[in-house]
N, C-alpha and C positions, 0 to 999 in steps of 0.2 A: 448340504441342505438345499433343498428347491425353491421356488420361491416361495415369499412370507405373503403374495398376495390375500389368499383367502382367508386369512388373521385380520389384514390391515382395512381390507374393503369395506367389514360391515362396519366401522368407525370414524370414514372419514366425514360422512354427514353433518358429524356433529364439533368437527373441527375446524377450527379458523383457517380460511382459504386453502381446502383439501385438492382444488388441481392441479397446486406446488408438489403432490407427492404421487401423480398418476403416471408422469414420462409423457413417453407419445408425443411429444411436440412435434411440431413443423422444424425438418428437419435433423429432428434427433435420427441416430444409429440406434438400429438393435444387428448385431452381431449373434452367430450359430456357436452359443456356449463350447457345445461339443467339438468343432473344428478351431476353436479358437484356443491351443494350449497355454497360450501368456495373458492372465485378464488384469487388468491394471483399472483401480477404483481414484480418480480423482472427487478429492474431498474439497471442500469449501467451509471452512467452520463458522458459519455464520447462516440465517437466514437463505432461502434461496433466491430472495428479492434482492439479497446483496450478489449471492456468488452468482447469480444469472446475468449479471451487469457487468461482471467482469472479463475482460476480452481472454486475458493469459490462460482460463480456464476453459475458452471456447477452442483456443488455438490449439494446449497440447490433446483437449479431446477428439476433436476431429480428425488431425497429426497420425495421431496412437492410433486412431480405428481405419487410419489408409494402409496401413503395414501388415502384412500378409501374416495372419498365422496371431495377431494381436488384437484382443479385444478392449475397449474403454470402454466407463459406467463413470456416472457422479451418485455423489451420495453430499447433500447438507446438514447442517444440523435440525433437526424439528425444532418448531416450537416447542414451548412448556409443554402445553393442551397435549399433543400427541405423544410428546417424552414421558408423562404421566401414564399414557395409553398402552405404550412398549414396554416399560419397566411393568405396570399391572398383568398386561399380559401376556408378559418373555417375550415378544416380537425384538428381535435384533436389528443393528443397523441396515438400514438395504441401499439398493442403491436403486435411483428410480428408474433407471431404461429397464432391467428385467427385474427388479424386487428380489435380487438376492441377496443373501446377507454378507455385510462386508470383508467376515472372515474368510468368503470363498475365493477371493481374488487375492492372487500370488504379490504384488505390489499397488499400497495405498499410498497415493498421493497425499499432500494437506497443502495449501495455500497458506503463507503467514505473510500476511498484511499489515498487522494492528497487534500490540503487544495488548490492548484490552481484549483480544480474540483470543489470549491465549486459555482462557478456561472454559471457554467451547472445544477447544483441541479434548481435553482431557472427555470430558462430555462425550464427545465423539466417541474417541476411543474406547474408555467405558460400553458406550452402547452395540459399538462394536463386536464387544465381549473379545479384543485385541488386549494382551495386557499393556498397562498401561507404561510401566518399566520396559526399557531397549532389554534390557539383562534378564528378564523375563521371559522372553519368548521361545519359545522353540520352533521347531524347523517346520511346523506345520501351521505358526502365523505370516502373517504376509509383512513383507519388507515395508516402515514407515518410510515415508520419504520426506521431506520440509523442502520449498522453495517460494521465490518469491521475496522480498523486497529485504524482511528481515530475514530470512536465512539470513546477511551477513554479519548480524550478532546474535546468534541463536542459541548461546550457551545458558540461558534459562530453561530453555527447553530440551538440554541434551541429553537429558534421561530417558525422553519420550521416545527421541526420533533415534531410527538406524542410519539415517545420512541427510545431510543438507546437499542442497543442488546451491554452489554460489555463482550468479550472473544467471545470464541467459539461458530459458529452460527447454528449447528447443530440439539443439543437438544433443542436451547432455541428458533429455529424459531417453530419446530413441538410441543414444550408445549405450545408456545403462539397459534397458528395456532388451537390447541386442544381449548384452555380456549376460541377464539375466537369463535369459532362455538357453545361451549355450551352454552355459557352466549348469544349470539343475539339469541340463540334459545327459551331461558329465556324470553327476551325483553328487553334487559338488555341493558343502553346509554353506549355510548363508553366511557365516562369517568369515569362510571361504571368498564368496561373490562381495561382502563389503568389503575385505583386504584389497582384493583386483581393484574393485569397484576406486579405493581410494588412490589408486595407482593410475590406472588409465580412462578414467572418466572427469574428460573436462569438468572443473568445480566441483567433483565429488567432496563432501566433506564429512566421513566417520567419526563421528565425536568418539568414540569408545576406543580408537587408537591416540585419542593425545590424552595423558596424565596430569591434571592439573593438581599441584601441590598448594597448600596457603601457609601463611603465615600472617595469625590472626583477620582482619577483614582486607588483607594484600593478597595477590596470586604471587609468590614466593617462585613457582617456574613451572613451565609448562614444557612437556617432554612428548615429540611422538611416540610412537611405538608399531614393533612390525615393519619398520621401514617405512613408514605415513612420511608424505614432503614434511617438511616444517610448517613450510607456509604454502596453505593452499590457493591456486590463482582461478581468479575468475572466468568465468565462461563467457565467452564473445559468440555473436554472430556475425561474422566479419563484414556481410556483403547480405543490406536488409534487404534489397529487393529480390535476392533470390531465399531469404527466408520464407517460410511454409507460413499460409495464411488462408485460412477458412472462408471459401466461399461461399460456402453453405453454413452460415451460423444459425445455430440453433433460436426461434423464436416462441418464446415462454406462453406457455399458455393463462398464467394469471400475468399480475402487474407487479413489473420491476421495477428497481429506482432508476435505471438510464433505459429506456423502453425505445432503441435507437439501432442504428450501424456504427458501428467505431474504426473508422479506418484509421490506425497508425501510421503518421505520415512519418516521422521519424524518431530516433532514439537519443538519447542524451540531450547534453543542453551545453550553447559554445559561452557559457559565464559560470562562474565560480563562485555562487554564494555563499558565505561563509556557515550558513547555519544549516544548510542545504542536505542534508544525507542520499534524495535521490541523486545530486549532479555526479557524487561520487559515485554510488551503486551503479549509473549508468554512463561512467564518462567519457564512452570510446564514442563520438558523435557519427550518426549513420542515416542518413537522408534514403527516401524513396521519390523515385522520379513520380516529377506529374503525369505525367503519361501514364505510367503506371497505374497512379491512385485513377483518372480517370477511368482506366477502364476496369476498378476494381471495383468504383462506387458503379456503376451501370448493373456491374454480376451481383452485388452484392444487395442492389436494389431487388432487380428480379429474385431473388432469393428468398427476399423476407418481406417486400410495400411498405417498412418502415418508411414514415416522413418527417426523419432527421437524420442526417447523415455529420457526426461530428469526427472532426479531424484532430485526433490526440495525439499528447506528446509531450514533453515537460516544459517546451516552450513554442506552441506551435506557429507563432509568429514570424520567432526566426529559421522557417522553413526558407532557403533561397528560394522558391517558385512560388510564394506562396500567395501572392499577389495574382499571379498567372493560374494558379491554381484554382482560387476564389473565383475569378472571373468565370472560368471555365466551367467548372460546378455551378453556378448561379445560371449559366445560357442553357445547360443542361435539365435542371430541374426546378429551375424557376414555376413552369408550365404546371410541375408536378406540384408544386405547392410543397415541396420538400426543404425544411429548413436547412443550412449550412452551419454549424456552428463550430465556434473554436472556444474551447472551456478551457486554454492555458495559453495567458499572453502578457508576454513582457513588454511594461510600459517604457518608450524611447521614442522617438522623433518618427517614426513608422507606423504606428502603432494609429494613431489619429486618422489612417486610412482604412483600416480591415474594416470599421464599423459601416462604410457606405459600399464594403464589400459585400455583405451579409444580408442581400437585400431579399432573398426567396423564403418565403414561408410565414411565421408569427415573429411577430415584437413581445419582448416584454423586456427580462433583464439583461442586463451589460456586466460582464465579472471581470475585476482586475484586484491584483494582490501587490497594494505599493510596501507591506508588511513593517514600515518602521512611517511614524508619522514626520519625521521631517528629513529635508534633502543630505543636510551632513552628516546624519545616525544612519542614514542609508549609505551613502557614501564608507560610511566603518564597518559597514559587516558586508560590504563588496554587493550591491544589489543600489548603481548607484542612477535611479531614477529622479528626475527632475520634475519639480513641481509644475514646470510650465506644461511638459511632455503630457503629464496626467490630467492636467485641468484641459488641455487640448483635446485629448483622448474622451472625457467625459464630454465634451461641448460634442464633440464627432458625432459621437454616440447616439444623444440628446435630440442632435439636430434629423439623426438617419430615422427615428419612429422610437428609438427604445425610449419606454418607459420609465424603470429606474435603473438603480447603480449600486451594485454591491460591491464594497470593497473586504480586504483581509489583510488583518495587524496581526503581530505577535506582541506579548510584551513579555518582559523577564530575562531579556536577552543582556550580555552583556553591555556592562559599558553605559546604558542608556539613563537618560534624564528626563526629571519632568516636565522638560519643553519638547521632547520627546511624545510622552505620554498625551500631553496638551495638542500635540500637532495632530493627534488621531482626527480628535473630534474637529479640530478649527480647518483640516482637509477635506471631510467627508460635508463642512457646512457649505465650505464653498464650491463642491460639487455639486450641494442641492439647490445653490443659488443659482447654479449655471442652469439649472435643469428648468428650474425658476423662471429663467428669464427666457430662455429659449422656446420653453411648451407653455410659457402663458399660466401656468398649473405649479398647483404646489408638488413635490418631487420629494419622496421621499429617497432617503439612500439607508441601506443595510450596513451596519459591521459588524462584519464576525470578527471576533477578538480571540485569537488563542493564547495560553500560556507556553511560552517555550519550552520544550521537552530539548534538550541537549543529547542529539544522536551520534550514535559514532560513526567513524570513519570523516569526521566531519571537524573543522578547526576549533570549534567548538565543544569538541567531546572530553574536552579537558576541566570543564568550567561544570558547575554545579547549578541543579533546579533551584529556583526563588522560595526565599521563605512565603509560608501564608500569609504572613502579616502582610507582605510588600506587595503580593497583589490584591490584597484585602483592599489596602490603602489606595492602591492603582484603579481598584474597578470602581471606589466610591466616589474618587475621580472624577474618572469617565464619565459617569451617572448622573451629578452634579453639572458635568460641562455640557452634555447634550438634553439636559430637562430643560422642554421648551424648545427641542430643536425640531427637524423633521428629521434630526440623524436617529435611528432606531441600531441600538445596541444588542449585538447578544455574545457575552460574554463566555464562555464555555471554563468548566469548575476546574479550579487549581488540584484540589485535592482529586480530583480525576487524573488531573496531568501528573501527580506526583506520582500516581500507581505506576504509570505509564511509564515514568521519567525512571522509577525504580527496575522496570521489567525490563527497558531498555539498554541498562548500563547494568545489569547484573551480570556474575557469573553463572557456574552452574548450582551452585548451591541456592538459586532461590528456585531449584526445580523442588526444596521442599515445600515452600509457598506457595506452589503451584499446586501440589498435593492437595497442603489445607484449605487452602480456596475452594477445592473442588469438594471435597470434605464438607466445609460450609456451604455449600448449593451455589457459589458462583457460577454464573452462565451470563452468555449476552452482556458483555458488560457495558460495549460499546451503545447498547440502546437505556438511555436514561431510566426507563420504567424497572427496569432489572439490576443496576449499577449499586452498588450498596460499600461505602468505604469504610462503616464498622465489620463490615465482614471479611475485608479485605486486610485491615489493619488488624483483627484478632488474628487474620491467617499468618501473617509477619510474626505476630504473639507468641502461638504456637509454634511454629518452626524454627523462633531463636534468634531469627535474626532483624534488625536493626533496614529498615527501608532507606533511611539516611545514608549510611555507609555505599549504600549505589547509589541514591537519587543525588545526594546535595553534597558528595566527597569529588574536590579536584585532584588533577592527574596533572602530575609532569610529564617533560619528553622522554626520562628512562624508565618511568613505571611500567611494567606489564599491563595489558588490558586484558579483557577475557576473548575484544574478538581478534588479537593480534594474528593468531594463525590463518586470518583470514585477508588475504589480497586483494581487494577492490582496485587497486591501479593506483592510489595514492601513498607516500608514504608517510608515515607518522613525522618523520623530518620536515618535512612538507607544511603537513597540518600545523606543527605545531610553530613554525615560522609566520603562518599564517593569523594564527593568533596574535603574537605578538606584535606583528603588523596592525592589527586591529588595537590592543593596546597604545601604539603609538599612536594611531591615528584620534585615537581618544585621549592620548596626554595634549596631541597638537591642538584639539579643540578648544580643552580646557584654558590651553596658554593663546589662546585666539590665533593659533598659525596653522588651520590645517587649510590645504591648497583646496581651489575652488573646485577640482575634479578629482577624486582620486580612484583608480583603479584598483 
């Protein structure tokens, strides 16, 4: 089919912000269909104000369309308004550099981010007119692909996808994308190219070669097949600074949520939080020199005249250069009136200086995530931040022009008390007394407050989500402690994190859940206007099964899990010693002997 242009055009008038669906940006690729034999559809299930913000998806698109003989396209999910439009008048998925429809490209990518994304996936797919079953397709649908964060517990979704990418999706899209083109050139069936595919592509991961047996609400044993490894190992990029990175990112023609440059200054994180799922997913630590990033931010400036250049990374503070780095960026584009930011920083005795680094561009907020309200509950779940460190870090801040101060709790986590809970708010007051007394002015301070969702691969994935009651009790709390304060709360819904917490820790069998959801019109779940937990909890109804039995069921050290065939670099031995070190460190509290620092 050619393109769906001339269907889509005379309707975008009347749609909410139609220059999300025209292409043509600044810098976008259009590739010659006809010379391009291998065309690869990267998907975003969400919004394109979200997947336009995302760097992973600027990098393998640009990646993909340097390779001789391969073309790349994105494709997001519409809005309602236009999904209304497509389904009335058969317009199928397109993709928006050339408006064709997604079944014409040989391999679809999906981004999985967010376990609430997952019934946009389905969405997608559907409009696709892709079936929506792996064991449905035939030889003339395009290969699904899943990567990205959750790839590495994706057994909810293993119905959908023909293969997870786990780790780094760099080399491991451009060797499949290679094995892809030689083998159909062969004549070779796709389940042909997924067997190889699970053989010699770094982090390949074939669901439909491993056999999962149950016995009742337990995985009873999980068997390859075809000769699939047991355990699939993640994919590295061994040596970041000779990693592939977009010079030319694409700049959107409407308004995205991070409307910026995102230079990656490195990967992983040198701490071990216990509740942490990215530290595992990314734990091989990998720095880019400053040099480097300098003269990436210069090319990448001329590229796009954005005037923010943020430096990400899961902890971008403990960059060794990064002090050197800050400086150097700020002599650089100070002139330009280009902001420098850093949106991930861990509080420590260092930390009290990047804020007088930050000095080109706008003031407003200062973000730091002390996530447990007091020193010795932080100290038990290994994230062990000092009160001094962070009330210094705000005074810094305070004193350099920023305005306010947002910080980020969890609650629900193991182990914790309510001097715990109390310490949210009595931390966040005496930030705004600092801010107080510093700018003369009343200071407000933000807290987002999440419910813990217990992720795997993570020392914590053994332990179960909070009843409702408990953070019922928790948030009425909070409420109570900060009425009358200048702390401004916002609390984010338990029964949201429970769907979450149940998608996360599922097997494959809530891929019928996923069905009924979609069935019940679930979409967008992650944007609150659309979010609906009666619909979500009748899809459980229907399907049979019990959200409990994932969300709020603990695991020992010899239980099977669903994502055990999957190697992130940690081992379950590991994890679960890890835990129980946290248990001790919560019995020593209790008996008043836990040591003043502990690692």
């Amino acid at each position: 089919m050619s393109s769906v242009w001339s269907r889509l055009e005379p309707h975008l008038a009347a749609l909410k912000s139609p220059s999300q669906y025209i292409g043509g940006e600044w810098n976008s690729v259009r590739r010659d269909w006809q010379a391009c034999p291998t065309r690869v559809l990267m998907t975003f299930p969400d919004a394109y104000s979200i997947g336009m913000s995302h760097l992973g998806l600027q990098i393998l698109y640009s990646m993909l369309n340097e390779i001789p003989g391969v073309l790349c396209e994105r494709a997001f999910n519409p809005w309602p308004d236009l999904e209304a439009v497509m389904r009335r008048e058969g317009v199928p998925l397109f993709s928006i550099d050339s408006h064709r429809p997604a079944r014409d490209f040989d391999v679809v990518g999906v981004s999985l981010q967010s376990e609430m994304g997952y019934s946009n996936i389905l969405v997608l797919l559907d409009l696709a007119r892709i079936p929506l079953r792996s064991a449905d397709r035939g030889e003339q649908d395009p290969i699904v692909i899943g990567g990205g964060p959750n790839a590495s517990f994706p057994e909810p979704l293993a119905d959908f996808f023909d293969l997870f990418v786990l780790g780094d999706g760099e080399e491991t899209m451009v060797a499949f994308v290679e094995l892809y083109r030689r083998m159909k050139a062969e004549g070779a069936r796709r389940e042909d190219i997924l067997r190889e595919a699970s053989l010699t592509v770094p982090g390949a991961y074939v669901p439909s070669l491993y056999r999962f047996e149950f016995d009742g609400r337990d995985i009873g044993s999980i068997t390859p097949l075809q000769g699939a490894p047991a355990r699939v190992t993640k994919a590295n990029v061994p040596d970041l600074s000779k990693a592939y990175y977009p010079m030319k990112p694409i700049v959107p023609h409407s308004e995205v949520v991070f409307d910026r440059i995102n230079l990656e200054i490195m990967r992983g994180c040198p701490h071990r939080c216990r509740f942490c799922h990215a530290v595992s997913f990314k734990n091989k630590l990998r720095f880019r020199r400053s040099d480097l990033l300098i003269d990436w931010s210069e090319q990448l400036y001329a590229a796009t005249g954005h005037d923010e250049i943020s430096l990400i990374s899961l902890s971008s503070g403990d960059h060794p250069e990064i002090r050197d780095l800050m400086i150097r960026l700020n002599e650089r584009f100070a002139a330009r009136r280009v902001t420098i930011a850093l949106p991930s920083l861990r509080i420590d005795g260092k930390l009290k200086e990047l804020p007088r680094l930050m000095k080109s561009g706008r003031r407003g907020g200062f973000t730091v995530a002390p996530e447990a309200g007091t020193e010795v509950y932080r100290q038990i779940i290994r994230k062990p931040i000092l009160d001094a460190d962070l009330f210094d870090t705000a005074r810094a801040a305070f004193e350099e022009g920023f305005t306010h101060l947002k910080l980020y709790f969890m609650i629900g986590m193991p182990r914790e008390t309510g001097e715990d809970i109390d310490g949210i708010v009595r931390t966040a007051r005496e930030c705004a007394r600092l801010g107080r007394e510093i700018r003369r002015k009343h200071t407000e301070i933000n807290v987002t407050i999440s419910p813990f969702v217990p992720k795997p691969h993570t020392p914590f994935q053994f332990a179960s989500f909070g009843e409702f009651e408990y953070f019922d009790e928790i948030t009425a709390r909070l409420k109570a402690t900060a009425r009358g304060t200048p702390v401004r709360l916002k609390i984010h819904n338990p029964r949201e994190s429970y769907v979450q917490a149940a998608l996360a820790r599922g097997d494959r069998r809530m891929g019928r859940v996923l069905i009924e959801a979609f069935k019940l019109g679930c979409k967008f779940d992650e944007w609150s206007e659309y979010y609906s937990l009666p619909r979500w909890l009748q899809a459980f109804e229907n399907a049979g099964i019990d959200p409990d039995d994932a969300a709020r069921r603990t695991y020992g050290p010899d239980d099977l899990m669903p994502w055990d065939p999957l190697d992130v670099g940690t081992s379950k031995k590991y994890l679960w010693d890890e835990l129980r070190t946290c248990h001790e460190r919560a019995d020593q509290r209790e008996a008043g002997t836990i040591p003043a620092a502990v690692h």
